[in-house]
N, C-alpha and C positions, 0 to 999 in steps of 0.2 A: 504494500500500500504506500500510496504519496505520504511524505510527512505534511507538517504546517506548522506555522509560526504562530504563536499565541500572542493577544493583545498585551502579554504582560514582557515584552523586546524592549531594549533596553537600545537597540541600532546601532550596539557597538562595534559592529563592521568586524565579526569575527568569520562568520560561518558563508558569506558571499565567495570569497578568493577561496577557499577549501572547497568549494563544492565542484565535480570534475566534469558535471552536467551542465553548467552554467543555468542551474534552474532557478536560481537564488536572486534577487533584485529586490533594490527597495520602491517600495511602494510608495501610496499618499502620506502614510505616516510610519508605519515599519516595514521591517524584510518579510517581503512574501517568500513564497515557492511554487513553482509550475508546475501540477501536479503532472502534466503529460511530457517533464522533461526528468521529473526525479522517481529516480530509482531504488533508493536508497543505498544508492553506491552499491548496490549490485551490482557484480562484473569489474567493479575498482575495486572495492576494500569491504574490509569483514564487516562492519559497522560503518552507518553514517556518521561523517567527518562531521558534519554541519551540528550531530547533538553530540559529540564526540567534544567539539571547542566550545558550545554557549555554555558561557558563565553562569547563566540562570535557568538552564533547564526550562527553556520556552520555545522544544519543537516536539511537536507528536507526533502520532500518529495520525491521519485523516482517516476519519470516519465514512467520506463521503468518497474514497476514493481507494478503496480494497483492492488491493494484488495479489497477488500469491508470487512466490519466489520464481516460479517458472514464469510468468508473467512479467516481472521484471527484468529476468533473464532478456527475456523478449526485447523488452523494451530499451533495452541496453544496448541488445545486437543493431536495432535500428536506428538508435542516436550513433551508434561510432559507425555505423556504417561508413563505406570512400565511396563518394561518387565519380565516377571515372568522365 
C-alpha cells in the first residue's frame, strides 16, 4: 500500500531527497506522497526510507490505497522501466 503524510509534518525537508520514486513533494502546506508513484521502496530497500528518516513518525500507511507486495513489485518494474 501507498504511505501518506499526516497533518501532524513538521516540513522538515527530511524524507523528499531519500525517497528513490520521486513520489514525495511539498504541497499547499506539507509533504505529500503520490500514491501511484510510491512503492514503499519496494524493489530499493527493505523498509521505507521516507518513515525510516521522519523525526516525528508522520507517515502511514494509506488506507485508501492497499497493495500487496507483489503489487508493488509491479509497480516498481514500471517506474524504472528505460524507455528506449
Amino acid at each position: 500500500m501507498a504511505l501518506l503524510i499526516d497533518d501532524s509534518c513538521i516540513n522538515c525537508d527530511m524524507c523528499e531527497p531519500e525517497c528513490p520514486n520521486q513520489a514525495i513533494a511539498l504541497g499547499e502546506e506539507i509533504y505529500e506522497i503520490d500514491p501511484d508513484r510510491c512503492t514503499e521502496c519496494v524493489g530499493h530497500y527493505d523498509k521505507p526510507t521516507c518513515v525510516s528518516v521522519c523525526p516525528i513518525d508522520c507517515i502511514d500507511p494509506d488506507p485508501n490505497h492497499v497493495e500487496s507486495n507483489d503489487e508493488l513489485l509491479v509497480k516498481f518494474a514500471v517506474l524504472t522501466q528505460k524507455t528506449e
